[in-house]
C-alpha positions as CSV (number, residue, x, y, z in Angstrom):
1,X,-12.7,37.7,273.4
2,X,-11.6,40.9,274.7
3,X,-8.1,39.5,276.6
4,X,-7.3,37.4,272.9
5,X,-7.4,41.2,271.3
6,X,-5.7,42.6,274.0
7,X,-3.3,40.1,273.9
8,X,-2.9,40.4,270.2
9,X,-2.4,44.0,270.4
10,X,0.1,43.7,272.7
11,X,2.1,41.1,270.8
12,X,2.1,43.2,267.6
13,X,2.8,46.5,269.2
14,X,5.8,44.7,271.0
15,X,7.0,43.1,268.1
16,X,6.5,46.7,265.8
17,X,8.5,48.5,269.0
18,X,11.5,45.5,268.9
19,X,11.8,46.0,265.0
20,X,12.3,49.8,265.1
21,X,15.2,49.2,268.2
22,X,17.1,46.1,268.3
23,X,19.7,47.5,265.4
24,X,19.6,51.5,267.1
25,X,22.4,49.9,269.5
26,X,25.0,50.3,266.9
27,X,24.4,54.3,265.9
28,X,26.9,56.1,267.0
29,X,29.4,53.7,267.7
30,X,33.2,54.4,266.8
31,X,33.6,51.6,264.9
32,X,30.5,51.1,262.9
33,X,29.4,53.5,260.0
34,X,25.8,53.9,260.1
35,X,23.4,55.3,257.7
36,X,19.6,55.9,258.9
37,X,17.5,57.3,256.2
38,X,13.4,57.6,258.3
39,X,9.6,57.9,256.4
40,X,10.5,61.6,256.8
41,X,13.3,61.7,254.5
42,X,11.9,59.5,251.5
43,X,8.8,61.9,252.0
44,X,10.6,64.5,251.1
45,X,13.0,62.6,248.5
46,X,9.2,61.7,246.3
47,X,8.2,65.0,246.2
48,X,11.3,65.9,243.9
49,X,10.7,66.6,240.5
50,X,11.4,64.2,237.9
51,X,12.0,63.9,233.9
52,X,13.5,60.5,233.0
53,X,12.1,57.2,233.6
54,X,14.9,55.3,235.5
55,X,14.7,58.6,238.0
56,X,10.9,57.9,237.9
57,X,10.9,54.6,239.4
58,X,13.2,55.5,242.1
59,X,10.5,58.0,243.3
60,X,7.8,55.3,243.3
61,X,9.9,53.2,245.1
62,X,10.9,56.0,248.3
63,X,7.1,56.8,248.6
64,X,6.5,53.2,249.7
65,X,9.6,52.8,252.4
66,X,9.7,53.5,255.9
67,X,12.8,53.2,257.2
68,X,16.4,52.0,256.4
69,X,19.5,51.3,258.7
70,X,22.7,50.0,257.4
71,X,25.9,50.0,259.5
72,X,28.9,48.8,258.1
73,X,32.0,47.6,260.4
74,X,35.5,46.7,260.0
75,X,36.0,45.3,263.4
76,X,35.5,41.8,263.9
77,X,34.5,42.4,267.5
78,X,31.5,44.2,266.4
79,X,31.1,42.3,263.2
80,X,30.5,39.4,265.7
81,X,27.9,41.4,268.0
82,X,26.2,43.0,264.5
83,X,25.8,38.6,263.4
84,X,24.5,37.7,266.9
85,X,21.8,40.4,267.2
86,X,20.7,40.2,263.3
87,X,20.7,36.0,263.9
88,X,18.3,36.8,266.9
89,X,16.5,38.9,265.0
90,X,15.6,36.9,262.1
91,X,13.9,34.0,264.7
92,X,12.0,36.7,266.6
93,X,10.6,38.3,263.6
94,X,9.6,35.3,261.5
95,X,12.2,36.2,258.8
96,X,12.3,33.6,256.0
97,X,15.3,33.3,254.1
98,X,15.4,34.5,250.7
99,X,19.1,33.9,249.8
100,X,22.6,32.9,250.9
101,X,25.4,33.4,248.9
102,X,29.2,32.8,250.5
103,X,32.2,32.9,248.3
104,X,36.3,33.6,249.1
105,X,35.4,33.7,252.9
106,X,32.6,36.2,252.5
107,X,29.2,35.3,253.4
108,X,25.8,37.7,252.6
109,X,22.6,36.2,253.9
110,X,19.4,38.1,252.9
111,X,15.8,37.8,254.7
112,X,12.6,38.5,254.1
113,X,9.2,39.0,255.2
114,X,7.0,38.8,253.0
115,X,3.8,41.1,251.7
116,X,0.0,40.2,250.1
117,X,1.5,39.1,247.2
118,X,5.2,36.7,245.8
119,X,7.0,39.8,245.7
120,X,5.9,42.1,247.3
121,X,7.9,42.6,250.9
122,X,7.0,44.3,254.0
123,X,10.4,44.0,255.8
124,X,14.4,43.0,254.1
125,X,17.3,42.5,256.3
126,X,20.7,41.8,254.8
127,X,23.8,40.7,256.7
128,X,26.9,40.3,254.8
129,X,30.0,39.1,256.4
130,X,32.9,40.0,255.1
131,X,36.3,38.0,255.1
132,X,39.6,38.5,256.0
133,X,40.1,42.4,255.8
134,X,36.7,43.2,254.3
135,X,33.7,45.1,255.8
136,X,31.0,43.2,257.4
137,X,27.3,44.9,256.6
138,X,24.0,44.9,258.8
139,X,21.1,46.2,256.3
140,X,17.1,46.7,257.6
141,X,15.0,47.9,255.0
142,X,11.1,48.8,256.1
143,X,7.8,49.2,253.8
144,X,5.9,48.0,251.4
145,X,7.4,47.7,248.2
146,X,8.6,45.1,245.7
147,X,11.7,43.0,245.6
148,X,12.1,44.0,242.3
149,X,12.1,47.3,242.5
150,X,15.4,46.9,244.8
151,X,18.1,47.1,242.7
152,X,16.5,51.1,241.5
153,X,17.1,52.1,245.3
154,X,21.0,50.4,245.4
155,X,22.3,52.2,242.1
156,X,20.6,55.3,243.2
157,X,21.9,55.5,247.0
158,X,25.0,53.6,246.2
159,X,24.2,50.9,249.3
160,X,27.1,48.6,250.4
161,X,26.0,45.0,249.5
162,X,23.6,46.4,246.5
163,X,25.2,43.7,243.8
164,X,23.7,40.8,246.4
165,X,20.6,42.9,246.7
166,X,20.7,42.8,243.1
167,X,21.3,39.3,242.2
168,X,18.4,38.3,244.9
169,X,15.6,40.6,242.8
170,X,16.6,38.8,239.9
171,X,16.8,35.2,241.6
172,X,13.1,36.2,243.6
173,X,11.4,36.9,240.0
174,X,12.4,34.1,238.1
């Protein structure tokens, strides 16, 4: 009994460790914009005072994140590397697909993994791929929160890929 929680503990705590690193490769890279927002920051960002209701429900939403990573790329070369490490990703971490959308040569796939409940989410990763001339985007997004609570966090922070993050809320509650 005590090597299967050993064992266990390991597995998680390995898994939990990959999560937090296999996208850090691309901060700081010339050709990749990055933006990495940490539990710190949206601690802070929740503690802000607050009068309307829209503003409101952006606060609920930061108190529940962790983390979030996107990097954005113009480069094919690393578009290609950003695809190939997000497409390992996605089998190692049990991501299940919560929507694929390509249209004119642009491709966004969105992943999941899912909390206690439909909606609620515990993990999002968003890869959009852009096409000829257009900006390719790796997004992680870390918590607890709920799918629809999304689209609050892309008008407010003005993500890259936000309208897909958008139209997959809408999609996940119907």
């Amino acid at each position: 009994m005590r090597k299967v929680i050993l064992s266990l503990v390991l597995v998680l705590s390995t898994s939990t460790f990959f999560a937090q690193s296999v996208f850090d490769k691309f901060d700081g890279q010339d050709d990749i914009a990055t933006v990495i927002v940490n539990k710190k920051m949206f601690s802070l960002l929740s503690k802000m005072e607050v009068k309307d209701k829209e503003t409101q429900q952006y606060v609920n939403l930061i108190k529940k994140l962790d983390n979030l990573k996107v990097f954005v790329t113009s480069s094919d070369k690393k578009a290609d590397e950003m695809k190939a490490v997000s497409e390992k990703y996605i089998k190692t971490a049990s991501l299940e697909e919560l929507m694929r959308v390509t249209e004119k040569g642009k491709s966004v796939k969105i992943f999941v993994k899912s909390g206690s409940t439909e909606s609620q989410i515990r993990e999002l990763m968003m890869f959009v791929e852009g096409g000829p001339k257009d900006e390719s985007v790796l997004m992680s997004l870390t918590g607890d929160f709920d799918l629809n609570e999304l689209s609050i966090l892309t008008d407010k922070m003005n993500l890259p890929g936000g309208a897909e993050l958008k139209k997959a809320s809408k999609a996940k509650s119907k």
